[in-house]
C-alpha atoms as a printed R data frame, in Angstrom:
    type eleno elety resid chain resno       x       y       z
1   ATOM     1    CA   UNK     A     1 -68.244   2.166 -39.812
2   ATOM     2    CA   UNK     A     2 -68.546  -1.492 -39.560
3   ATOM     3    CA   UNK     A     3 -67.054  -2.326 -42.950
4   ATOM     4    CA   UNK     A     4 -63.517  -0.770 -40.760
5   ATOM     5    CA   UNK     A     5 -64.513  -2.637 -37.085
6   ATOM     6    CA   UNK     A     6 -65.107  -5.753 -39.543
7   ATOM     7    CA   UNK     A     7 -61.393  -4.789 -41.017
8   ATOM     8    CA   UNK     A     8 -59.500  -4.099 -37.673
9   ATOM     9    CA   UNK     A     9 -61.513  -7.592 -36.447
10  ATOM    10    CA   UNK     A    10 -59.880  -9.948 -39.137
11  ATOM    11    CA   UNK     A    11 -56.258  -8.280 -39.040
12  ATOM    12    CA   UNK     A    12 -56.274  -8.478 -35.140
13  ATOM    13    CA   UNK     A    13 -57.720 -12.000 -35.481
14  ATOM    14    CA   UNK     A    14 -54.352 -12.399 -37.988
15  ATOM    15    CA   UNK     A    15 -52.262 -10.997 -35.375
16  ATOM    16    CA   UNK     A    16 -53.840 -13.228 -32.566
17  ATOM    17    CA   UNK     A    17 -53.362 -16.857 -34.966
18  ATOM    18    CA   UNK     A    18 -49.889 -15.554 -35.579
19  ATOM    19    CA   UNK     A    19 -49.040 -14.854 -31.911
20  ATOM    20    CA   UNK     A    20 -50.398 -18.420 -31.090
21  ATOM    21    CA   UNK     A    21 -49.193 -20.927 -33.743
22  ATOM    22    CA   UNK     A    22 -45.486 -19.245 -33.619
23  ATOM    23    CA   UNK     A    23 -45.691 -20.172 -29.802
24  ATOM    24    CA   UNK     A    24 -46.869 -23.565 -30.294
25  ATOM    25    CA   UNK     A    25 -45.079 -24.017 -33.551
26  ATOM    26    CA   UNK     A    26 -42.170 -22.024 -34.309
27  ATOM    27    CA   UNK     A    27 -41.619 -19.315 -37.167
28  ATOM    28    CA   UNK     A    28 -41.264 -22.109 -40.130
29  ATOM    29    CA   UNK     A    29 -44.286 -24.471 -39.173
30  ATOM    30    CA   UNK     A    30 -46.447 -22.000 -38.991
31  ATOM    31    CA   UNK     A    31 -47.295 -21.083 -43.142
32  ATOM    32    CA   UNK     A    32 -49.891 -18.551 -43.722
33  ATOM    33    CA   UNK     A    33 -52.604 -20.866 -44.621
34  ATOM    34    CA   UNK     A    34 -52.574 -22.427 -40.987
35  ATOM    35    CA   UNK     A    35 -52.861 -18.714 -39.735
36  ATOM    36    CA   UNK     A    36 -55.665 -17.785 -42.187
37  ATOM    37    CA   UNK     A    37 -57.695 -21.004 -40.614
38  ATOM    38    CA   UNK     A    38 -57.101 -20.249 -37.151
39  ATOM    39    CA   UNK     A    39 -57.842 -16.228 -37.855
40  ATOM    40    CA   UNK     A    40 -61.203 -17.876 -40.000
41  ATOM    41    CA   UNK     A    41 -60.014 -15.637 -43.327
42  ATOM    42    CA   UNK     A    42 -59.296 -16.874 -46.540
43  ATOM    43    CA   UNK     A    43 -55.957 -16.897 -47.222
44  ATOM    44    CA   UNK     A    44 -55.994 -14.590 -49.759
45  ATOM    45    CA   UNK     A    45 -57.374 -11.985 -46.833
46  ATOM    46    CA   UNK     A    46 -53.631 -11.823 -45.035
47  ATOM    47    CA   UNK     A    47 -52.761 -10.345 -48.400
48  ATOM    48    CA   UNK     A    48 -55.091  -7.329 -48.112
49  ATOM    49    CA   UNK     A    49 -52.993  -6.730 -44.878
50  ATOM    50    CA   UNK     A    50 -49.601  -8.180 -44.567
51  ATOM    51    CA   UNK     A    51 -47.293  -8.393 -48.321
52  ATOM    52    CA   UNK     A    52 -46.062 -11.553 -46.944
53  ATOM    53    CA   UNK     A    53 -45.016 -13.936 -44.237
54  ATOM    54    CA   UNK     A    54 -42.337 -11.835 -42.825
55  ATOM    55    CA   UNK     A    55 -44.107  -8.553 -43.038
56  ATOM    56    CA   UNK     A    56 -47.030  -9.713 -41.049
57  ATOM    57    CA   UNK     A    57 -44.480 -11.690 -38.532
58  ATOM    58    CA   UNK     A    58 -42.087  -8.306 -38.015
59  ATOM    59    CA   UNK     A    59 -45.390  -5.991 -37.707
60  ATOM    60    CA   UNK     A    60 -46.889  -8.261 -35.486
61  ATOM    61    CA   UNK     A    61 -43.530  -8.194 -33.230
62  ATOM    62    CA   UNK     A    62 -43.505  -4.488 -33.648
63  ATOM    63    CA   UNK     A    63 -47.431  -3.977 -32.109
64  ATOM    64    CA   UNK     A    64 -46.516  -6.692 -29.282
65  ATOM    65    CA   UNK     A    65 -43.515  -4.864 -28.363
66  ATOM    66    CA   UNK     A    66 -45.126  -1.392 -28.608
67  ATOM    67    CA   UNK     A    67 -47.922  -2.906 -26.094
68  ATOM    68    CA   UNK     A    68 -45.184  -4.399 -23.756
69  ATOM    69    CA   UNK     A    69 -43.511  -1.125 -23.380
70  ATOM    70    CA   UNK     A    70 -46.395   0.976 -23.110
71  ATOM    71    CA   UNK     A    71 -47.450  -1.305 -20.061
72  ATOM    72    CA   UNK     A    72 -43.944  -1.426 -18.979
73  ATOM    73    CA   UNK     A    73 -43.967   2.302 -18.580
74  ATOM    74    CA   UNK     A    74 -47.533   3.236 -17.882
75  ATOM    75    CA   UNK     A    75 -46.653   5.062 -14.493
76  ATOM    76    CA   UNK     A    76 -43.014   5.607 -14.895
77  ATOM    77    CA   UNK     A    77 -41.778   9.342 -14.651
78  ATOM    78    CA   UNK     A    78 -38.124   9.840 -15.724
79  ATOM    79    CA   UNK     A    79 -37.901  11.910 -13.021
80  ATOM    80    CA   UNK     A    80 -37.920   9.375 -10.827
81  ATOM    81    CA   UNK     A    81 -34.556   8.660  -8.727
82  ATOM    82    CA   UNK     A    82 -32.798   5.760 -11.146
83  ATOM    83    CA   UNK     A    83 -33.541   2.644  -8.541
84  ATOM    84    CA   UNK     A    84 -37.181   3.487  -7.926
85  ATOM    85    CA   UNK     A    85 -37.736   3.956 -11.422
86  ATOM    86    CA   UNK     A    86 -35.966   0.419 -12.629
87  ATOM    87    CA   UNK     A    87 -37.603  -1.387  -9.535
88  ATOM    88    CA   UNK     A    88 -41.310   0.240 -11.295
89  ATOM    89    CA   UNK     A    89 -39.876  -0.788 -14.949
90  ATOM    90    CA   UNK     A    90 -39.027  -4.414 -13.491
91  ATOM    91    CA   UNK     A    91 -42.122  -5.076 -11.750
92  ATOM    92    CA   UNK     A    92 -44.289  -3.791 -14.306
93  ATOM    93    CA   UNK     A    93 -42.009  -5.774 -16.857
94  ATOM    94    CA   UNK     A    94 -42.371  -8.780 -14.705
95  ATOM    95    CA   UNK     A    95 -46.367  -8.194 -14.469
96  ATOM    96    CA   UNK     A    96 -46.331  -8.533 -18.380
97  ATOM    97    CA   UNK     A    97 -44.947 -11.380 -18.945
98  ATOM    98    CA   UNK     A    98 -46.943 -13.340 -16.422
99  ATOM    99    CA   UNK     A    99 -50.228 -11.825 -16.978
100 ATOM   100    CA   UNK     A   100 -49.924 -11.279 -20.507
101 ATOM   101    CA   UNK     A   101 -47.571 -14.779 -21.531
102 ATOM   102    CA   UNK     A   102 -48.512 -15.307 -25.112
103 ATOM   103    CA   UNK     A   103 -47.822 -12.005 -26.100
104 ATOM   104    CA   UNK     A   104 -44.403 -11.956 -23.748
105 ATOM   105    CA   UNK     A   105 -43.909 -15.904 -24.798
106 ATOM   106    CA   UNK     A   106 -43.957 -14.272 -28.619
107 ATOM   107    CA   UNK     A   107 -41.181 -11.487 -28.228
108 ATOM   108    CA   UNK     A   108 -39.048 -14.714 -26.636
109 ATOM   109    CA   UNK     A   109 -39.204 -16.486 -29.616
110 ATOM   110    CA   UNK     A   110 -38.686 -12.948 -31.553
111 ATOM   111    CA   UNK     A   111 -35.182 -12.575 -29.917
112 ATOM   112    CA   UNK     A   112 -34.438 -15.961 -30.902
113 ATOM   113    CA   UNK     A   113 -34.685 -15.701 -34.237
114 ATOM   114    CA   UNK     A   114 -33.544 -13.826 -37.814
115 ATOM   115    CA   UNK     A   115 -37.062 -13.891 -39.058
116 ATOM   116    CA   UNK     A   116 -37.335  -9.992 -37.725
117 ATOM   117    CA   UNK     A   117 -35.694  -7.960 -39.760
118 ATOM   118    CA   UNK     A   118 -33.585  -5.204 -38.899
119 ATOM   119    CA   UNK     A   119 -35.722  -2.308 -39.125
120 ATOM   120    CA   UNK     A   120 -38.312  -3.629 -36.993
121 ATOM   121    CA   UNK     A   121 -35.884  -5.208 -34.472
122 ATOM   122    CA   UNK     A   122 -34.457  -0.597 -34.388
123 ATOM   123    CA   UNK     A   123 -38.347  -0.169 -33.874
124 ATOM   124    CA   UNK     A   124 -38.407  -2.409 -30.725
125 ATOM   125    CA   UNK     A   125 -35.638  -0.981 -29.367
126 ATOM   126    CA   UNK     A   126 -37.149   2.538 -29.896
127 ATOM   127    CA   UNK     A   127 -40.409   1.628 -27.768
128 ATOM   128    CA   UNK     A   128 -37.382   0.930 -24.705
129 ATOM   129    CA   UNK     A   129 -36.183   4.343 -24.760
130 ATOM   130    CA   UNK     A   130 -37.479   5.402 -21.591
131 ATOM   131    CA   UNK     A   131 -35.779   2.061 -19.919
132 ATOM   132    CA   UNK     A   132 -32.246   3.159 -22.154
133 ATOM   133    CA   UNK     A   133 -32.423   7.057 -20.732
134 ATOM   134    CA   UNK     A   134 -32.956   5.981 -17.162
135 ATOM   135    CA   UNK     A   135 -29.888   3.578 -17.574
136 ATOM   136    CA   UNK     A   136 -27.713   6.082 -19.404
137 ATOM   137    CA   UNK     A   137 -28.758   8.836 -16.587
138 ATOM   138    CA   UNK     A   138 -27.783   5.965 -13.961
139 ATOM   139    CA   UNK     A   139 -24.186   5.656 -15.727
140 ATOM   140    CA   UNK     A   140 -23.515   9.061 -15.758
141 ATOM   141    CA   UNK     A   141 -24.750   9.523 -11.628
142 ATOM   142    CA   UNK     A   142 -22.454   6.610 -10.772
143 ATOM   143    CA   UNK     A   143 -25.304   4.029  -9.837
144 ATOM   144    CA   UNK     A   144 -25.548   1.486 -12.749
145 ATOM   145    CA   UNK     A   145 -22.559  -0.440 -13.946
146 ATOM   146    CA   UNK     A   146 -20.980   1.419 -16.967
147 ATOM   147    CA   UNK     A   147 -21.928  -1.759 -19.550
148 ATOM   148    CA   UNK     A   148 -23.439  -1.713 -23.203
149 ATOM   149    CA   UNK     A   149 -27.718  -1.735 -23.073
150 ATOM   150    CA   UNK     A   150 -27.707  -4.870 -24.358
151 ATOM   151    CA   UNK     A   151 -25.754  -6.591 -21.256
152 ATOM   152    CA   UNK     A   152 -28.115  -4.488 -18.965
153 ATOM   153    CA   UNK     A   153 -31.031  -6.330 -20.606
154 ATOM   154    CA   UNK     A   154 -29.932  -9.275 -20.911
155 ATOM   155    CA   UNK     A   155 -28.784  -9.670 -17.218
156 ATOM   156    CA   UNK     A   156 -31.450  -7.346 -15.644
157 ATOM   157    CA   UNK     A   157 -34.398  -8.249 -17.778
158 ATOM   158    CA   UNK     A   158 -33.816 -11.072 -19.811
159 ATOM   159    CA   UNK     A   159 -33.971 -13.548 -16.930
160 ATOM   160    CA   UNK     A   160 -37.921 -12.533 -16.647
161 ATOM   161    CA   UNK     A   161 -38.159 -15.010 -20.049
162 ATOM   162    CA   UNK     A   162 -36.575 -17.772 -18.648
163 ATOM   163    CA   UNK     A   163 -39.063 -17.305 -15.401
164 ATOM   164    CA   UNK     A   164 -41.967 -17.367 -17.471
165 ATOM   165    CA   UNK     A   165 -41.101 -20.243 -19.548
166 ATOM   166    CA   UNK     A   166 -40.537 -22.252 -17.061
167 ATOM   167    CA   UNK     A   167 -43.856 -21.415 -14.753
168 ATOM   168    CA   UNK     A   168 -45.941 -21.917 -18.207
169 ATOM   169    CA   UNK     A   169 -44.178 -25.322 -18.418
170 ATOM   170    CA   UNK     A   170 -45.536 -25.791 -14.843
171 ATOM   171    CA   UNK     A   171 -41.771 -26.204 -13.408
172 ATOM   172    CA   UNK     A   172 -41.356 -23.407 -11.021
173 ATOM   173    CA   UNK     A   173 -44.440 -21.706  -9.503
174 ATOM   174    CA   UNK     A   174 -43.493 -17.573  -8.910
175 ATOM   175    CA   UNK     A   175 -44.642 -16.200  -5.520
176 ATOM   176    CA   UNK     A   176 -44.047 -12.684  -4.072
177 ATOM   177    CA   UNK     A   177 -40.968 -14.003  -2.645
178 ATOM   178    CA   UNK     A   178 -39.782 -15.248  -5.653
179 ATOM   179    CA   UNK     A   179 -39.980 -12.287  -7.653
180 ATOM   180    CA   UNK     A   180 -38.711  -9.835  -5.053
181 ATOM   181    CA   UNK     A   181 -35.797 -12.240  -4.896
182 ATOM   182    CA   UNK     A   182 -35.408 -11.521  -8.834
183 ATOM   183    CA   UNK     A   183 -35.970  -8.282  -8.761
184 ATOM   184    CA   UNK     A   184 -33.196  -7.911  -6.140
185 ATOM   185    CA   UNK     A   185 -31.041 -10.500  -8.144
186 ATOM   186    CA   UNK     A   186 -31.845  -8.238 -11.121
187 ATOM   187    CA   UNK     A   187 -30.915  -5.101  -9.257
188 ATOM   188    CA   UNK     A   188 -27.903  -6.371  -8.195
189 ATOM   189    CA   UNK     A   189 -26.843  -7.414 -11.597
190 ATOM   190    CA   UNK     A   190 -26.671  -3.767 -13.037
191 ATOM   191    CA   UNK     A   191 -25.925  -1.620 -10.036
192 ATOM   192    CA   UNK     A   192 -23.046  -0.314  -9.083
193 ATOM   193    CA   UNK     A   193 -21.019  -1.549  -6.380
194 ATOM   194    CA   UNK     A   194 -19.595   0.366  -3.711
């Protein structure tokens, strides 16, 4: 039993290096041995774990995802009428990426960038599905705009990034006002007008 806690310990410490030196350095000046130092593994340890650089990036994007959406939509019910549940999703959306900014700071730079591969960029999508059936159920009752997911998210939710970034820079401070004025910014981005 703690030959596998001793196991899970050095690939989450893997995942943790990763997280931080992409942040700090970008995908390409951040080589493995730099992440084995940080994680305090031999190189040759990532190996036992990860085939390669882009297998441990894209499965590392894939678990901080999976943890973004499961937060996202901890106390969402898709029975909820469509506004109340996107004004929970937001918030608790929001609430991620200020609390938990590494991890949100590292999806950023995932978006950004052709390092993720295909299959695992599918995979992220997949963890939004609850987020995707509440829009699609708010096209078809007439209250959000009739536009592809992606301009949904990148108008509705996309903007939390660029909040983030720039109160981690120190630039902007967010207050309660401030993020009720997104969220209504945000709302009014996607719903429909009548």
């Amino acid at each position: 039993m703690a030959k596998l806690q001793k196991s899970i310990d050095k690939r989450n410490a893997l995942i943790k290096a990763t997280i931080e030196l992409v942040n700090n350095n970008g995908f390409h000046a951040t080589p493995m041995s730099k992440i084995a130092k940080m994680a305090n593994v031999s190189p040759a340890t990532i190996y036992l774990y990860f085939e390669n650089k882009q297998d441990l990036v894209n499965k590392t994007y894939v678990e901080v995802k999976a943890e973004y959406t499961k937060y996202a939509f901890e106390n969402f019910d898709p029975n909820m009428p469509v506004e109340a549940g996107f004004e929970l999703i937001w918030n608790r959306i929001a609430d991620f990426k200020l609390k938990e900014c590494e991890n949100a700071m590292f999806l950023a730079q995932c978006d950004n960038t052709p390092m993720i591969d295909d299959l695992s960029r599918q995979e992220g999508i997949k963890h939004l599905q609850p987020l995707l059936d509440l829009w699609s159920r708010g096209k078809k009752e007439g209250i959000i705009k009739p536009l592809s997911d992606y301009l949904l998210y990148a108008y509705a939710i996309n903007p939390l990034s660029f909040l983030m970034i720039i109160q981690k820079r120190g630039d902007f401070q967010l207050d309660e006002r401030h993020l009720e004025e997104a969220y209504q910014s945000a709302w009014s981005s996607i719903k429909v007008c009548k």
